[in-house]
TORTOR-741505 format. One record per residue (C-alpha): chain; residue in three letters; x, y, z. Coordinates in steps of 0.25 Angstrom, whole numbers. Example, Ala and Ser with C-alpha at 12.3 -4.5 7.8 and 13.67 -1.06 7.14 Angstrom:
# residues 2
REC c   r     X     Y     Z
REC A ALA    49   -18    31
REC A SER    55    -4    29
# end
This chain:
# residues 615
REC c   r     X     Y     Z
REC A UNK    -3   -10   -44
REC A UNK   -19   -13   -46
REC A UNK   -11   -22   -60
REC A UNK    -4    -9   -64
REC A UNK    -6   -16   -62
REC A UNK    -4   -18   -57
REC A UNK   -11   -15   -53
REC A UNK   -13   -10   -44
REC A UNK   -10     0   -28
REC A UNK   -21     7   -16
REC A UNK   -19    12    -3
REC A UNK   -20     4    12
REC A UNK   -28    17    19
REC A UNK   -26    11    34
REC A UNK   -34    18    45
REC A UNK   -22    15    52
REC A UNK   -11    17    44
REC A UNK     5    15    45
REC A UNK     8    14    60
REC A UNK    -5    14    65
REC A UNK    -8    -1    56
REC A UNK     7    -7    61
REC A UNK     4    -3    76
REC A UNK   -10    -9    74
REC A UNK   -14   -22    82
REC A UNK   -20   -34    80
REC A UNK   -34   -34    83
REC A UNK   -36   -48    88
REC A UNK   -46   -59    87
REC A UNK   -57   -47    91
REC A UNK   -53   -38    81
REC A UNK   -67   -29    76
REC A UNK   -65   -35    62
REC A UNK   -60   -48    57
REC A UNK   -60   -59    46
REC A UNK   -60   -72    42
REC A UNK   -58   -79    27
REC A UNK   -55   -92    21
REC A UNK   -56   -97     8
REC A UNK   -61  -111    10
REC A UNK   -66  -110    -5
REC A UNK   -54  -102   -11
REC A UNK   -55  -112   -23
REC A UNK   -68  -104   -26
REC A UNK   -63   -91   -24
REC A UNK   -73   -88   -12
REC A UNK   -67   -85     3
REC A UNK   -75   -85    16
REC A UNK   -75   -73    24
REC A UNK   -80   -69    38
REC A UNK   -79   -51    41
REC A UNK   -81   -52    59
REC A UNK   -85   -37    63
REC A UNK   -85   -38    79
REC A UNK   -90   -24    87
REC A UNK  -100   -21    77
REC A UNK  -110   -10    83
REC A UNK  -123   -13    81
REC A UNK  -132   -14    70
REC A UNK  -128   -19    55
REC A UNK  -114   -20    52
REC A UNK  -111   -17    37
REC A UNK  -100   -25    29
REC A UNK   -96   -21    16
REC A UNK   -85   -27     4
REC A UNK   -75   -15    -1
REC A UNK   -77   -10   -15
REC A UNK   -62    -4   -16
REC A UNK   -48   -10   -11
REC A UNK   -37    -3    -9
REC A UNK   -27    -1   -20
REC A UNK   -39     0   -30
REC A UNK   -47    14   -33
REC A UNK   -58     6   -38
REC A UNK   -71     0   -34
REC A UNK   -71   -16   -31
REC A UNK   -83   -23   -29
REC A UNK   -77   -34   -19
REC A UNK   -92   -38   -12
REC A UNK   -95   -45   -26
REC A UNK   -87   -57   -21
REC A UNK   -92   -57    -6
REC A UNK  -105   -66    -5
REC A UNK  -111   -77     6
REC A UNK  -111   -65    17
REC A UNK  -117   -68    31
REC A UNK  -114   -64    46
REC A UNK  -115   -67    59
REC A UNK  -115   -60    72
REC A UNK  -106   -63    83
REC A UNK  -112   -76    88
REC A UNK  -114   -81    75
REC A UNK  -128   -76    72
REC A UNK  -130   -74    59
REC A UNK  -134   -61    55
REC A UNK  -142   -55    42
REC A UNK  -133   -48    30
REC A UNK  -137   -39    20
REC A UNK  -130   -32     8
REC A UNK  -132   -19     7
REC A UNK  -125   -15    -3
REC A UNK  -117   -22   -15
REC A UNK  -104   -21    -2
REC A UNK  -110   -22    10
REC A UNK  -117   -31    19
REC A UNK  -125   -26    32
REC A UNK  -125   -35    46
REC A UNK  -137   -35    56
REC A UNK  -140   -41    70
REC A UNK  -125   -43    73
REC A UNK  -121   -43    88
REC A UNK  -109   -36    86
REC A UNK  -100   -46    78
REC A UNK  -104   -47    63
REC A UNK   -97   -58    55
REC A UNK  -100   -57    41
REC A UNK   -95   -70    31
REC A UNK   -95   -70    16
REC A UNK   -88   -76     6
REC A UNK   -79   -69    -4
REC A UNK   -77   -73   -19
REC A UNK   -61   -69   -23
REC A UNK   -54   -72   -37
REC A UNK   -47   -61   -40
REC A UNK   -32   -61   -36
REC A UNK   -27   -45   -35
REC A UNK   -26   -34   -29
REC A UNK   -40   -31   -27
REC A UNK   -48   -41   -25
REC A UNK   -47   -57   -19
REC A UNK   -43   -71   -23
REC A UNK   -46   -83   -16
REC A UNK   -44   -96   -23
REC A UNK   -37  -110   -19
REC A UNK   -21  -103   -18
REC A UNK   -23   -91   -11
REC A UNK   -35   -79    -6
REC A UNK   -29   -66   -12
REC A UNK   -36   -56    -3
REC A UNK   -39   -42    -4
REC A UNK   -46   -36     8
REC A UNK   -58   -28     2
REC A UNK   -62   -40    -8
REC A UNK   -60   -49     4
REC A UNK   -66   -43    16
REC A UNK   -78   -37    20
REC A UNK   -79   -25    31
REC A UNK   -88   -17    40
REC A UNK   -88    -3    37
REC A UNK   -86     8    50
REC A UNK   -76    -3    53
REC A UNK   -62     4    46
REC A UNK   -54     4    59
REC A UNK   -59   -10    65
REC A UNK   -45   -20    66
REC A UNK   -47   -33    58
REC A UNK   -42   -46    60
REC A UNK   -43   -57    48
REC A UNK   -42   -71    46
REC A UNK   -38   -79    34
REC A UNK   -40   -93    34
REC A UNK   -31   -97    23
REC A UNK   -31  -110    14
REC A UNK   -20  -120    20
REC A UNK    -7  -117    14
REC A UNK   -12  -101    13
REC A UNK    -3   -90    20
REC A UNK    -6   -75    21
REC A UNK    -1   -63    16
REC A UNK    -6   -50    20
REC A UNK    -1   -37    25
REC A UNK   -12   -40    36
REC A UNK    -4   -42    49
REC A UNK    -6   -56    55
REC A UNK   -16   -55    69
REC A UNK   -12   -63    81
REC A UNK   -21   -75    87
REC A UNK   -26   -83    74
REC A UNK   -16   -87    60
REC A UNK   -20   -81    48
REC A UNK   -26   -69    55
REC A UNK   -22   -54    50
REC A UNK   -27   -41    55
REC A UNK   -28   -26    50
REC A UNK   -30   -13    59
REC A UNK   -42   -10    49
REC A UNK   -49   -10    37
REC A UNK   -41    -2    28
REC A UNK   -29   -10    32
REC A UNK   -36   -24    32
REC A UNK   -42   -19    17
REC A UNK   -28   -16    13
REC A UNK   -24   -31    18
REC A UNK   -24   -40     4
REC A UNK   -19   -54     9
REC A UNK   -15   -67     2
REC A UNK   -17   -80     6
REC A UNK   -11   -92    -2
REC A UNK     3  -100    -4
REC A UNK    10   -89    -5
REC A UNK    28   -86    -5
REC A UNK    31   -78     5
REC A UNK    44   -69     5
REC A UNK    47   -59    15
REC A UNK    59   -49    16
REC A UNK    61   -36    25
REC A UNK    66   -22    22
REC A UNK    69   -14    32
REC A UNK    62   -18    45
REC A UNK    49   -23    34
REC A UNK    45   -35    27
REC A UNK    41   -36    14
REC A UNK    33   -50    10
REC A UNK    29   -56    -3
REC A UNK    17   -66     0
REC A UNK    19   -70   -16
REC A UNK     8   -83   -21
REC A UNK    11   -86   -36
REC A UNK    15   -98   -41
REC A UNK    30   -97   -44
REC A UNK    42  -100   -37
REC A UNK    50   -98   -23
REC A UNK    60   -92   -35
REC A UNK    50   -84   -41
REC A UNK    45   -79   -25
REC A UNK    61   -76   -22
REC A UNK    64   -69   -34
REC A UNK    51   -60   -32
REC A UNK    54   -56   -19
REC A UNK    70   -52   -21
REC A UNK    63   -42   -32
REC A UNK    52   -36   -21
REC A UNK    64   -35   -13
REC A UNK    72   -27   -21
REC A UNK    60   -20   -25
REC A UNK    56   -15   -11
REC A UNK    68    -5    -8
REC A UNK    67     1   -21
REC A UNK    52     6   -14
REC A UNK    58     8    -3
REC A UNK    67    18   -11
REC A UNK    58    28   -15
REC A UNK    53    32    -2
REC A UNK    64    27     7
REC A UNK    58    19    16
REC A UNK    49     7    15
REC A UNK    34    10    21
REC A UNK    32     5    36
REC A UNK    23    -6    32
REC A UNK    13   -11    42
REC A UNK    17   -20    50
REC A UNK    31   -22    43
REC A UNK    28   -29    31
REC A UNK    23   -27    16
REC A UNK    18   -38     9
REC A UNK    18   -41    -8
REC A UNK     5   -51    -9
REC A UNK    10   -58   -22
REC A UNK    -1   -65   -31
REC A UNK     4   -71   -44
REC A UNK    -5   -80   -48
REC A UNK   -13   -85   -60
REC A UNK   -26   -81   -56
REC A UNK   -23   -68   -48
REC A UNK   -24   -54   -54
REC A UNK   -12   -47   -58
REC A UNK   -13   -35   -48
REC A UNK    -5   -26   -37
REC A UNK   -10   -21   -24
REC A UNK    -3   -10   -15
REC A UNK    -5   -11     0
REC A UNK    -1    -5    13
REC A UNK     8   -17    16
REC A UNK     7   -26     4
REC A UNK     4   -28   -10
REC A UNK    -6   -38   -18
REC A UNK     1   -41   -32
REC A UNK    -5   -51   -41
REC A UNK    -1   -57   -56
REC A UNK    -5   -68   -64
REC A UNK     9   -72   -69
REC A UNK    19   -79   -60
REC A UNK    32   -70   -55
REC A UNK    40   -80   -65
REC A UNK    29   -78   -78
REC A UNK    29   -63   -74
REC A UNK    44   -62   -74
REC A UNK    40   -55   -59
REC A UNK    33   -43   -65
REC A UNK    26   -42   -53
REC A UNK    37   -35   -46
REC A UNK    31   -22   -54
REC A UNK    17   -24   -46
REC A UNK    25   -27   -33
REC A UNK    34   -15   -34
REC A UNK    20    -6   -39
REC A UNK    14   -10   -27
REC A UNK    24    -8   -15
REC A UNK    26     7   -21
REC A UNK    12     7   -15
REC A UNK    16     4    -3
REC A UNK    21    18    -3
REC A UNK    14    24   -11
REC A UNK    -4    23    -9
REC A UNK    -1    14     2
REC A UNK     7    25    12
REC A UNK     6    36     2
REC A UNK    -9    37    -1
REC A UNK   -17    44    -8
REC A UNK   -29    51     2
REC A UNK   -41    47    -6
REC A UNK   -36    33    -2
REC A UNK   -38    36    12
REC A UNK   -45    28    19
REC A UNK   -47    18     9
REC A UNK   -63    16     6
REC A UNK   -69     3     3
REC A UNK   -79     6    -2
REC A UNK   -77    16   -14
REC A UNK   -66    17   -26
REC A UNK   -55    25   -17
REC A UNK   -50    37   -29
REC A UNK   -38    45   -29
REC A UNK   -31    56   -39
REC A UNK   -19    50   -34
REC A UNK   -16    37   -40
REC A UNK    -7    41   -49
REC A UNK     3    43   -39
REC A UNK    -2    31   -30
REC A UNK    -3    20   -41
REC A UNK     5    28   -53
REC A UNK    17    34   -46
REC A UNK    18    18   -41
REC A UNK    17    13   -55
REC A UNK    29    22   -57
REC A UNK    37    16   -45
REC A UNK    34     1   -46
REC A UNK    42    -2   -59
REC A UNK    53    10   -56
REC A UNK    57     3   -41
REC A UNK    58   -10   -49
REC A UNK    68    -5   -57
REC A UNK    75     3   -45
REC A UNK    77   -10   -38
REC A UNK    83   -16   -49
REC A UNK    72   -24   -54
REC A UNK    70   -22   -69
REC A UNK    80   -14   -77
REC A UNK    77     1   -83
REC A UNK    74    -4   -96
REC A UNK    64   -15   -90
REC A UNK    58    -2   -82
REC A UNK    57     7   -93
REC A UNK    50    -3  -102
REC A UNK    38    -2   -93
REC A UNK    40    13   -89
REC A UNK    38    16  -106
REC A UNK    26     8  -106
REC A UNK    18    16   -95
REC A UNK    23    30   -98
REC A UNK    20    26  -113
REC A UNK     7    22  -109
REC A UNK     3    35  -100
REC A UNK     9    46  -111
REC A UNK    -1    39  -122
REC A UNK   -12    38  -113
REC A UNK   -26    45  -117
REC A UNK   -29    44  -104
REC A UNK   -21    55   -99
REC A UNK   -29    66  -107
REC A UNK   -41    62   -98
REC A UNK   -33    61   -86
REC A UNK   -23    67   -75
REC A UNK   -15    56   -65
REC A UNK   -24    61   -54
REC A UNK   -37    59   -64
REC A UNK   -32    45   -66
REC A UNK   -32    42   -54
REC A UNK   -46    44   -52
REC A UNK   -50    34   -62
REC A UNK   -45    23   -54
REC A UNK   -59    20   -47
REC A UNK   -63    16   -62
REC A UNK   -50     9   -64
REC A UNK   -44     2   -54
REC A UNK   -50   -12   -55
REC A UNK   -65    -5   -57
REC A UNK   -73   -13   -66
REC A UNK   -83    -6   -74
REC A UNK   -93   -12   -86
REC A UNK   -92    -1   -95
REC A UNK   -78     2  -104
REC A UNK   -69    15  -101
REC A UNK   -62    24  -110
REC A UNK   -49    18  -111
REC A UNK   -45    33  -114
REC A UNK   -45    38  -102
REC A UNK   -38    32   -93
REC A UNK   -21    34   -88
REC A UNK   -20    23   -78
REC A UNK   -14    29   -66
REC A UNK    -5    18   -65
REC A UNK     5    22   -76
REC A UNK     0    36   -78
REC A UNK     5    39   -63
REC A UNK    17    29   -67
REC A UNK    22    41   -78
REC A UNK    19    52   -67
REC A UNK    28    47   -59
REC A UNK    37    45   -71
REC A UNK    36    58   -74
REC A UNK    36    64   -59
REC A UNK    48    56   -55
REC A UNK    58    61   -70
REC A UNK    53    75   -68
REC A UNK    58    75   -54
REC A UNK    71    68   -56
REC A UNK    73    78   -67
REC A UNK    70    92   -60
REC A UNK    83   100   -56
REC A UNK    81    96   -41
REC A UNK    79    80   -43
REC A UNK    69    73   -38
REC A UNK    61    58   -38
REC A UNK    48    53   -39
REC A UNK    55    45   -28
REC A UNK    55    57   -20
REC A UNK    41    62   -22
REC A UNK    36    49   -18
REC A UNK    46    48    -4
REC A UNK    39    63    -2
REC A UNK    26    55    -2
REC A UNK    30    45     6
REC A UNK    35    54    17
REC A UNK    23    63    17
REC A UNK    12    54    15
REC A UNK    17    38    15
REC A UNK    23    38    29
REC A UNK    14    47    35
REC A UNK     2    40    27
REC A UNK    -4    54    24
REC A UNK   -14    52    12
REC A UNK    -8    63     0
REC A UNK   -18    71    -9
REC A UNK   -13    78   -22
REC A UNK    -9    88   -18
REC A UNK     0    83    -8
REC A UNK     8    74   -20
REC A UNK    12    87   -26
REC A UNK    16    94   -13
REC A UNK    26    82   -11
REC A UNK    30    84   -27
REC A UNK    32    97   -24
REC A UNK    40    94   -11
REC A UNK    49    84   -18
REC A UNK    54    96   -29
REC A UNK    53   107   -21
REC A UNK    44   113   -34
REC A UNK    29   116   -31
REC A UNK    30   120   -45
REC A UNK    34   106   -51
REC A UNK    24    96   -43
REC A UNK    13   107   -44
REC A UNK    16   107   -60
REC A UNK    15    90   -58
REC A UNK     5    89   -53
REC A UNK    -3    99   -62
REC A UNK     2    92   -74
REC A UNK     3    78   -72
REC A UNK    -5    73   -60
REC A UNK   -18    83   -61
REC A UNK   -15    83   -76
REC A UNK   -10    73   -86
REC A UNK     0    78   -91
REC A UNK    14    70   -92
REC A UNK    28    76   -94
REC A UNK    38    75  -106
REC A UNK    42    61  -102
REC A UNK    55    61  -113
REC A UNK    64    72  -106
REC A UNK    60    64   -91
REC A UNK    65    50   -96
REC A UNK    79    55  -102
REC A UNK    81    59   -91
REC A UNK    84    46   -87
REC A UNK    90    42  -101
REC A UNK    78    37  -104
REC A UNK    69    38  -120
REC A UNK    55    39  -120
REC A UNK    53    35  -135
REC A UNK    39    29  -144
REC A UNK    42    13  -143
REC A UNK    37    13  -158
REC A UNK    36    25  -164
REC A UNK    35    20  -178
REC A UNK    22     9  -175
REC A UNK     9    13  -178
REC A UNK    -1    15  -167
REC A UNK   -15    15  -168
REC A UNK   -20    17  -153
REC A UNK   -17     1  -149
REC A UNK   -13   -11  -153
REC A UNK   -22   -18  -146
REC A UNK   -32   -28  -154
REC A UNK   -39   -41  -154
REC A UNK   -43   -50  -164
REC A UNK   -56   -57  -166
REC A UNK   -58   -66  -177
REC A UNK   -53   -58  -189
REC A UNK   -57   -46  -181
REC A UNK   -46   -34  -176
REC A UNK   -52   -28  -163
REC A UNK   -46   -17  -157
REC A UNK   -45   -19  -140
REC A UNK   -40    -9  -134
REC A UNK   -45     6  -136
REC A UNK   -37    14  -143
REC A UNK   -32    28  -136
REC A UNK   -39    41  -137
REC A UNK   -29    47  -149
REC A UNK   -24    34  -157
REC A UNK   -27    32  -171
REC A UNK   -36    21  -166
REC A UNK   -44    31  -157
REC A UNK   -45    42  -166
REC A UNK   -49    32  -179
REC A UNK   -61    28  -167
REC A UNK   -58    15  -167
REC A UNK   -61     9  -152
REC A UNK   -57    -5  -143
REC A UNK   -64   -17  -150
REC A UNK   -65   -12  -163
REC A UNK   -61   -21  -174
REC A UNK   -52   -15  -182
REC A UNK   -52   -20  -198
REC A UNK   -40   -11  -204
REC A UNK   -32     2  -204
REC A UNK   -29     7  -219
REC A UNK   -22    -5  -228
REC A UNK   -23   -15  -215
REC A UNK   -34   -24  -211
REC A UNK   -36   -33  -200
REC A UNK   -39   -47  -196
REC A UNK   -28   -52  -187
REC A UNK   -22   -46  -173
REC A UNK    -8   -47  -184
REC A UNK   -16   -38  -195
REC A UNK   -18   -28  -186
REC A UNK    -2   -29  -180
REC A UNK     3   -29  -194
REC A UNK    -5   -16  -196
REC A UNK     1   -10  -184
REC A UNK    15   -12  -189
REC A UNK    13    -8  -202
REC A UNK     6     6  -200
REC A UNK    16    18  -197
REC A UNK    11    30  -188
REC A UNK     6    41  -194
REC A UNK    -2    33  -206
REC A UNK   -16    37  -210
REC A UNK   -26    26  -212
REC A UNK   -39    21  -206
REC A UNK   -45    11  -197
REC A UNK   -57     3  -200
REC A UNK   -64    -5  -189
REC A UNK   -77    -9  -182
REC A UNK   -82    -3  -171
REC A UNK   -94    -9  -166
REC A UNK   -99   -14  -178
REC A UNK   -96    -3  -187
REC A UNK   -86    -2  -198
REC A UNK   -77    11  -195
REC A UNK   -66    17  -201
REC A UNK   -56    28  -195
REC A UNK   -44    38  -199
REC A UNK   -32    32  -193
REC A UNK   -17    38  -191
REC A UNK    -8    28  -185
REC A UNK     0    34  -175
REC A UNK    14    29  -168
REC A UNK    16    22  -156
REC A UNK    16    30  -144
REC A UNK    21    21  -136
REC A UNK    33    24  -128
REC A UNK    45    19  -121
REC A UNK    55    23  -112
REC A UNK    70    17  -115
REC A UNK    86    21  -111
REC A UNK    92    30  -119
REC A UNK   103    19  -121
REC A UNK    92    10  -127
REC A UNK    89    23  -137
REC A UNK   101    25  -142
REC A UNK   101    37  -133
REC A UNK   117    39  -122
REC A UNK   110    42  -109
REC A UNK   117    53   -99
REC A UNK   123    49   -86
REC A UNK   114    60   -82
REC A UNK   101    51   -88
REC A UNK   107    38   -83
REC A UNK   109    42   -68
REC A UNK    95    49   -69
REC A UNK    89    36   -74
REC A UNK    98    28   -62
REC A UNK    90    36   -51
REC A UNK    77    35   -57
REC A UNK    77    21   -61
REC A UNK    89    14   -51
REC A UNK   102     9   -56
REC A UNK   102    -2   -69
REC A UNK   113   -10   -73
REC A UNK   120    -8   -87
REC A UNK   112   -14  -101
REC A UNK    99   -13   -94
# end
């Protein structure tokens, strides 16, 4: 779920996928590729690392760090942390390095074994990138590991040498021959390998003929570890629902890698057979919220990992790896995360629909759709995704695809539940899984709407969707859709002044506005921008954070005044209409004073799953 997060999903692109990695063997000691890393200085965040390439042809070898990660869209700089390189050839000679490139390293006068040692700086726990430090080595592959392009299909074998008192988690399998020793059938699958090492609590159940693991290191309880685990395990066949059959995972297990820890960063990561998920609060503090990253990133498991998108394929290394197709990926998954909590018993409808108003609020007034289809979105991950950037974006512009593919689905799943034939969303995507998830057959656009179109038996509707709502940004009359299922979408506030946000900070005596104002707010159109400081609006002035609430509370929408302010320096004064809140909300028709139908109420049961009386 990339801190939707979390974040924060991406897309294990095996060469050898699905049968083909179970039925691979281990290499052995002799294996083309292998490594070795130890963290004797893990107090200082550095680890030790040694890349053997054995076969090499001859002339240079070329070694690079990846600049992309699977499950991000964006460019990461991961040789910044890699320094101290050297190498030596099969008899220990050393032999002469030279960077090419800001990546890459080249290798001369080797004798057909090349052994190239550096050392790795890692201190930053999530999804992405590495941490090593003095309770555990959070490891993502291409932050970690060095590799030798032209050398895709070689089998790798690697050896971590743990601190006394570490175990490992990993969806690695372990090699025969020497403890602590994992191999992968190849690059791609060794890349899509994160691995923990620390103290961690291990819980293991099966489903099926399958094991599920949770590799959890936090600083809570034996309690805490149990209680989080009998919720994963009530969570895991309510996945297994919408499709109807858990994914055959590679050798037999998935694995959840927990981090909950001070200095991590809050995070989720989706991968072929496990999951990275990271949050600085404690399952206890949290009040296990992060069972909403958890469920958001076993969806993936299903959907990007198995159902893929075919610019993902083969995953490059060495580029941001784009695609039109993330509302479905990462925003149909957003849907899903929180909607299989709630079918599985795990919050209540009210609990659900509390966080459902805020993201579909949150999509209908964003600015960023008048810019910008789902599929055009989507594009913009590669400058969103993690990306770092000096310079400052419009703020306008952007619908994250996260919840804006959320209300898709939203709107996808009412609409077919509500034709004259019924259907699901939960149908569409089992169509997907059968077409392209077991058979791992990367989907194009087009593809997505043969399958809608399939599921209604109605060309028609999914080509008038798909028009409308994925190639264009337009977003159905989601009032009729809800009471469907009994359900009131309302204004929160409709009588409380808004000016565009809320949001300020006070300096001094000083008011400054920090956050920018929407494209259409009366703050935007009175041209008042993030970091002025605001000095009063018509009889009001302002010195505290509470002048400026007290303003709030006491101006009614539709009231003419002005705003005066300094924008860099200048003394400015604007034309102001104070608008309403257009913040929504979603709530039960009982809880609007409203008698639901047994029609609404059985409509909401299959959507949402069965709750108990009051709730």
């Amino acid at each position: 779920m990339k801190t939707m997060r979390t974040g924060l999903a991406g897309l294990m692109l095996a060469a050898v996928a699905g049968e083909a990695v179970a039925q691979a063997q281990d290499p052995g000691a002799a294996a083309p590729v292998s490594y070795e890393i130890s963290f004797a200085n893990a107090a200082h965040h550095e680890a030790q690392v040694t890349a053997t390439f054995r076969g090499a042809p001859a002339g240079p070898l070329s070694v690079r760090m990846s600049r992309a990660s699977p499950g991000r869209y964006a460019i990461h700089e991961f040789a910044k942390n890699v320094y101290s390189v050297s190498a030596t050839d099969g008899a220990g000679k050393p032999l002469t390095v030279t960077r090419t490139d800001p990546y890459s390293w080249s290798v001369a006068g080797h004798d057909g074994t090349v052994k190239v040692s550096y050392t790795l700086y890692a201190d930053r726990g999530d999804g992405t990138y590495s941490q090593v430090d003095a309770t555990h080595a959070h490891l993502n592959m291409p932050a970690t590991f060095l590799w030798a392009p032209g050398w895709d299909d070689k089998p790798i074998r690697v050896t971590f040498r743990p601190q006394p008192g570490w175990k490992v988690a990993t969806q690695l399998p372990a090699a025969t021959g020497e403890a602590g020793t994992y191999w992968a059938p190849g690059l791609q699958y060794f890349m899509d390998s994160p691995t923990e090492l620390s103290d961690f609590t291990l819980r293991e159940w099966t489903v099926g003929e399958q094991t599920f693991r949770l590799a959890l290191h936090h600083r809570g309880t034996e309690a805490d570890a149990d209680a989080y685990a009998d919720k994963l395990k009530k969570l895991v066949p309510a996945h297994i629902a919408v499709y109807g059959e858990a994914p055959r995972f590679d050798h037999g297990t998935y694995t959840f890698i927990a981090d909950y820890l001070p200095q991590i960063t809050g995070d989720g990561m989706e991968h072929r057979n496990s999951t990275v998920i990271t949050n600085v609060q404690s399952l206890y503090r949290a009040n296990f919220a992060q069972l909403g990253t958890a469920s958001h990133e076993l969806f993936h498991a299903w959907n990007v990992e198995r159902i893929r998108p075919a610019e993902l394929e083969p995953f490059d290394f060495t580029r941001a790896n784009p695609t039109p197709s993330l509302w479905l990926a990462e925003g149909f998954t957003s849907y899903y995360g929180p909607l299989l909590i709630r079918r599985a018993g795990l919050s209540t409808v009210d609990e659900y629909l509390k966080d459902l108003g805020p993201l579909l609020s949150g999509v209908i007034n964003s600015p960023g759709r008048a810019y910008g289809s789902p599929q055009d979105q989507s594009l913009q991950a590669a400058f969103r995704d993690a990306a770092t950037a000096l310079d400052p974006t419009n703020p306008n512009l952007v619908t994250s695809y996260y919840p804006y593919g959320a209300v898709i689905g939203l709107a996808l799943d009412l609409k077919l539940r509500g034709r004259p034939t019924p259907a699901t969303l939960d149908d569409f995507m089992r169509r997907l899984w059968t077409v392209h998830g077991k058979t791992e057959k990367p989907y194009v656009t087009a593809d997505l709407q043969k399958a809608l179109a399939e599921v209604t038996a109605d060309a028609g509707f999914a080509d008038a969707f798909f028009k409308a709502s994925i190639a264009g940004p337009e977003l159905p009359d989601f009032e009729p859709l809800l009471a469907q299922a009994g359900l009131k979408l309302k204004k929160k506030a409709a009588d409380k002044a808004w000016l565009g946000t809320d949001k300020v900070r006070v300096n001094g005596a000083e008011v400054i506005l920090n956050a920018a104002p929407p494209q259409g707010s009366p703050l935007y159109a009175a041209g008042v921008e993030t970091g002025d400081r605001i000095v009063g609006i018509g009889r009001f002035e302002f010195e505290t954070e509470a002048d400026w609430k007290d303003a709030l509370d006491r101006l009614k929408p539709g009231e003419a005044t002005t705003v005066r302010f300094v924008q860099r320096g200048l003394a400015r004064e604007g034309k102001l209409t104070v608008a309403a809140d257009p913040t929504l909300e979603i709530v039960r028709f009982e809880k609007a004073d409203l008698k639901p139908t047994k029609a609404q109420l059985a409509f909401r049961e299959r959507w949402l799953g069965a709750e108990t009386a009051g709730k």
